[in-house]
N, C-alpha and C positions, 0 to 999 in steps of 0.2 A: 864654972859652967860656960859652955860654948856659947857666943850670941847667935839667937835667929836671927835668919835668912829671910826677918819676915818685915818688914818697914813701912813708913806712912810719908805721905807728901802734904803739906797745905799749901798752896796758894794763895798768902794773903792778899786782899786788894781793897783799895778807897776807890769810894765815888767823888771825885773832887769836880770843882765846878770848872775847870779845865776838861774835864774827862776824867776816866778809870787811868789810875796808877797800879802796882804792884808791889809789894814791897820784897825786895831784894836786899842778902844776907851776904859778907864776904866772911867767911871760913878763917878762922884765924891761919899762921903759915905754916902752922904745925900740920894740922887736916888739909892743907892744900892750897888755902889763900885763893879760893875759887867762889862765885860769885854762883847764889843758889835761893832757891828759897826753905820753908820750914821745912825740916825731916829730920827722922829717927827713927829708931830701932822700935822693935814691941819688947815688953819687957814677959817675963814667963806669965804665961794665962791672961796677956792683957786683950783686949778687941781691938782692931782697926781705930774704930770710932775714939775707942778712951786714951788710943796712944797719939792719935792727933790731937785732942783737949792735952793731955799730958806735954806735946812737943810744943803746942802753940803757946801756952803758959809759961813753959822753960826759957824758950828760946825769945820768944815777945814781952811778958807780962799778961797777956792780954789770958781773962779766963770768961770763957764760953760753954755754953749751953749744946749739948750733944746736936740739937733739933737746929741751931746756928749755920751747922757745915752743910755745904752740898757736894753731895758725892757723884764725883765726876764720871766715876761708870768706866776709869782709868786704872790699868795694873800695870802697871810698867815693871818687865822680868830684865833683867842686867848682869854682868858677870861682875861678881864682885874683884876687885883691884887687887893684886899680888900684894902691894904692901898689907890689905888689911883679910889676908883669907887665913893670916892667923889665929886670927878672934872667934873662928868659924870650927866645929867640925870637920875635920880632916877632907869630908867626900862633899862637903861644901862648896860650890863654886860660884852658885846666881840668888840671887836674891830676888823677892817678890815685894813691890813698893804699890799700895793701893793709896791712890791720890784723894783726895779733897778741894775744896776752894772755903774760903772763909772773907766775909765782907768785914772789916775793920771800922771800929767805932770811931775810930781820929785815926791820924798819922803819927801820935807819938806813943812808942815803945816802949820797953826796956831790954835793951840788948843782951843777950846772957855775954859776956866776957871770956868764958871761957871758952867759948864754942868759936864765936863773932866778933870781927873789929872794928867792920863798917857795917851800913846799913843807907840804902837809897830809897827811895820811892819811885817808880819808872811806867811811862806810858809803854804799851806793850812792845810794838818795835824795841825800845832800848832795851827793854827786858829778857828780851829774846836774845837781843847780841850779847848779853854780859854774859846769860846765863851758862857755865861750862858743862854742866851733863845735857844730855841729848834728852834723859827723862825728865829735868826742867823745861824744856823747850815743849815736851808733847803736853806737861801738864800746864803750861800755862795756853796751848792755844786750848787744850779740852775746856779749859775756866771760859776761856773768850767766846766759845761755842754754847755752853753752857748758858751763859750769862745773854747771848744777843736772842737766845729762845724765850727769855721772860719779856 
């Protein structure tokens, strides 16, 4: 069965008594060895909402409460990459990524292994420079805009 073209983003972040950090993910080198935050795919019939619980779990450890996330109000549409528009439906080219942010209870994780081989914690500037897609970057300043309205 073809993967959707249909995907989730979260944002994890701490409130540390420095300030707000980010946590940021390096991509093992197979997927690209690219510096990203939480994402994934939806799985058949699943929601936005249960496939960010579902990625945030995977890829962190951390399991959360649907009512936990805030939703950024962020879609980021992208053309998916030549190496992976095999995974796709042939007339498949973009993919639809609906964002999140999510507040962390600590800074410590559980990295999934298979996906991830580092993991930082970053004030947003550095977040920004690591981050390698352009839809990291809009999601993380939407969390920062988000977040300076409460």
């Amino acid at each position: 069965m073809p993967k959707q073209p249909r995907s989730v983003q979260v944002v994890v972040f701490f409130e540390d008594v420095g300030g707000r950090v980010y946590l940021m993910l390096r991509r093992i080198a197979r997927y690209g060895g690219h510096w990203q935050t939480v994402t994934g795919s939806l799985e058949p019939d699943e929601s936005h909402l249960a496939a960010a619980r579902r990625e945030l779990s995977e890829e962190t450890g951390i399991t959360a409460d649907a009512k936990e996330f805030i939703d950024l109000h962020l879609v980021n549409t992208f053309q998916i990459a030549p190496e992976w528009r095999h995974r796709y439906a042939p007339e498949i080219t973009h993919n639809e990524e609906v964002c999140f942010a999510f507040a962390a209870p600590g800074r410590e994780i559980s990295m999934e292994p298979s996906e991830h081989d580092q993991y930082c914690w970053l004030q947003y500037q550095s977040a920004l420079q690591i981050a390698y897609w352009e839809s990291t970057r809009l999601a993380l300043a939407a969390t920062e805009a988000a977040l300076a309205k409460c």
